[in-house]
C-alpha positions in Angstrom: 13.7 -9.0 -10.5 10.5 -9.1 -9.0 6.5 -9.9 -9.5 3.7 -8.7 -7.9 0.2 -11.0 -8.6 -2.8 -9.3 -9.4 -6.3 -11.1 -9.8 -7.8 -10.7 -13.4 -6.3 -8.7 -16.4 -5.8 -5.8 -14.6 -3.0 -3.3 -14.2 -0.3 -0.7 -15.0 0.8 -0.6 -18.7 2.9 2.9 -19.0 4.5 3.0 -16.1 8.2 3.9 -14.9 7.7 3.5 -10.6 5.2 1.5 -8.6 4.8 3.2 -5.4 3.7 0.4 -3.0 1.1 1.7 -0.4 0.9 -0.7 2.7 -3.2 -0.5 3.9 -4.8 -0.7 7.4 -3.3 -0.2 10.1 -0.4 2.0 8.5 -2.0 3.6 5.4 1.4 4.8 4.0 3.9 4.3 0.6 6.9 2.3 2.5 8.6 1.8 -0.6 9.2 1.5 -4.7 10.2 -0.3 -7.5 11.1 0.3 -10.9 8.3 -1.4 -13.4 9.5 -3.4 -16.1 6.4 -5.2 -17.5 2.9 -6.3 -17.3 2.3 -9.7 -18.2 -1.2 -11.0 -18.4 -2.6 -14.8 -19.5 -3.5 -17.9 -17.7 -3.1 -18.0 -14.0 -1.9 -21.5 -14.0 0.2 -20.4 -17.3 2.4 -17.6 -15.5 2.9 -19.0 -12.2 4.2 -21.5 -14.1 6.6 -19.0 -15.9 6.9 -16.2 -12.9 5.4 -17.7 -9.7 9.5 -17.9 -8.5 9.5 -14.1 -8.8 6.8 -13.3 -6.9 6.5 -13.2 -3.1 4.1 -16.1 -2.3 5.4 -19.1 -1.0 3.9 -21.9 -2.9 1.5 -23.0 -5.3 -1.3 -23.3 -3.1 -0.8 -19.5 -1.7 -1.3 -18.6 -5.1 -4.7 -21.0 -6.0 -6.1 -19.5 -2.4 -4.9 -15.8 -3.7 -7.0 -15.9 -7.1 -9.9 -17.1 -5.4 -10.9 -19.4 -8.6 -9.8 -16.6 -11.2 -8.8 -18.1 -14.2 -7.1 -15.1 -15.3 -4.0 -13.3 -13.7 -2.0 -10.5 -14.3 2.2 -10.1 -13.3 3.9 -7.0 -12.5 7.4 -7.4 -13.0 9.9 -4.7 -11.2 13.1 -4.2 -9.8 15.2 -2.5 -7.5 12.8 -2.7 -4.9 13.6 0.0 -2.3 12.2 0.5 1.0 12.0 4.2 2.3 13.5 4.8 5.8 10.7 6.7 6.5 7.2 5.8 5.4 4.9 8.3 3.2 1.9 9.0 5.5 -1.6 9.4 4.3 -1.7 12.7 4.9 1.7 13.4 2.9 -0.2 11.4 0.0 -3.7 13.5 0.2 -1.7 16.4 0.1 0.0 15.8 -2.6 -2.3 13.5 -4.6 -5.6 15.1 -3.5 -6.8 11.1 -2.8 -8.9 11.4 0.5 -9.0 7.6 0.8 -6.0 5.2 -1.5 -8.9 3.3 -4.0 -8.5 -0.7 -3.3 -6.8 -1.4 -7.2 -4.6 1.6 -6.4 -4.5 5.1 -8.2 -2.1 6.5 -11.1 -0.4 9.7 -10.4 1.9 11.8 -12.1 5.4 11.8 -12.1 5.6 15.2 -10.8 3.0 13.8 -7.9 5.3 10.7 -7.8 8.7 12.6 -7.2 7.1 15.1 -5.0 6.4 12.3 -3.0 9.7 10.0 -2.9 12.0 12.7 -3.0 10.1 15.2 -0.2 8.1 18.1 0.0 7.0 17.5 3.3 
C-alpha cells in the first residue's frame, strides 16, 4: 500500500488506475497503480495517520511540500507497477487528444486508459 500527497482537498474520487505521468524533462506515463481511496482532512491529521505510506522522507519534507496548507488530501494505491517502456507524450496526445498534460493531471477513460497501458502504439 501506497500514498500519494496532494496539497488541498483535491483529487480522484471514482477511480480504478492512477496513471503516473513523470513532467519535464521526460513528459511520459512510467507507471500505475491501482487506487484504493481518497482521504482528505488535516494535513497534520493524516500525516499523522498515512505519512508512513507515502514517499516523503520525514516530517519536514512534508511541512516544506504543503507550503503552509492546512488542508491535504491522500491517495492511497497499490500494486504500483512501473512500465518497461515509458508512454511518450506523443503516445498520450494521440490517444487522449491532451496537447499539453494539465499540472493537477487529467481524467480519462478507461478505454483511453487501456489503450494506453496495454498498447496501440
Amino acid at each position: 500500500m501506497h500514498a500519494f500527497v496532494r496539497r488541498g482537498l483535491v483529487g480522484p474520487k471514482n477511480v480504478e488506475l492512477i496513471l503516473f505521468y513523470v513532467t519535464y524533462p521526460h513528459k511520459e506515463i512510467r507507471g500505475v497503480g491501482d487506487f484504493i481511496e481518497r482521504i482528505t482532512g488535516d494535513a497534520e491529521d493524516l500525516w499523522n495517520a498515512y505519512g508512513h505510506e507515502s514517499l516523503l522522507k520525514s516530517y519536514k519534507e512534508y511541512v516544506d511540500f504543503m507550503q503552509g496548507r492546512t488542508k491535504a488530501t491522500f491517495i492511497k494505491f497499490k500494486n504500483l507497477r512501473e512500465f518497461a517502456t515509458p508512454i511518450p507524450a506523443s503516445v498520450i496526445s494521440r490517444v487522449t487528444g491532451i496537447g499539453r498534460m494539465p499540472r493537477m493531471g487529467k481524467y480519462i477513460t478507461k478505454e483511453m486508459a487501456h489503450q494506453l497501458i496495454y498498447g496501440v502504439m
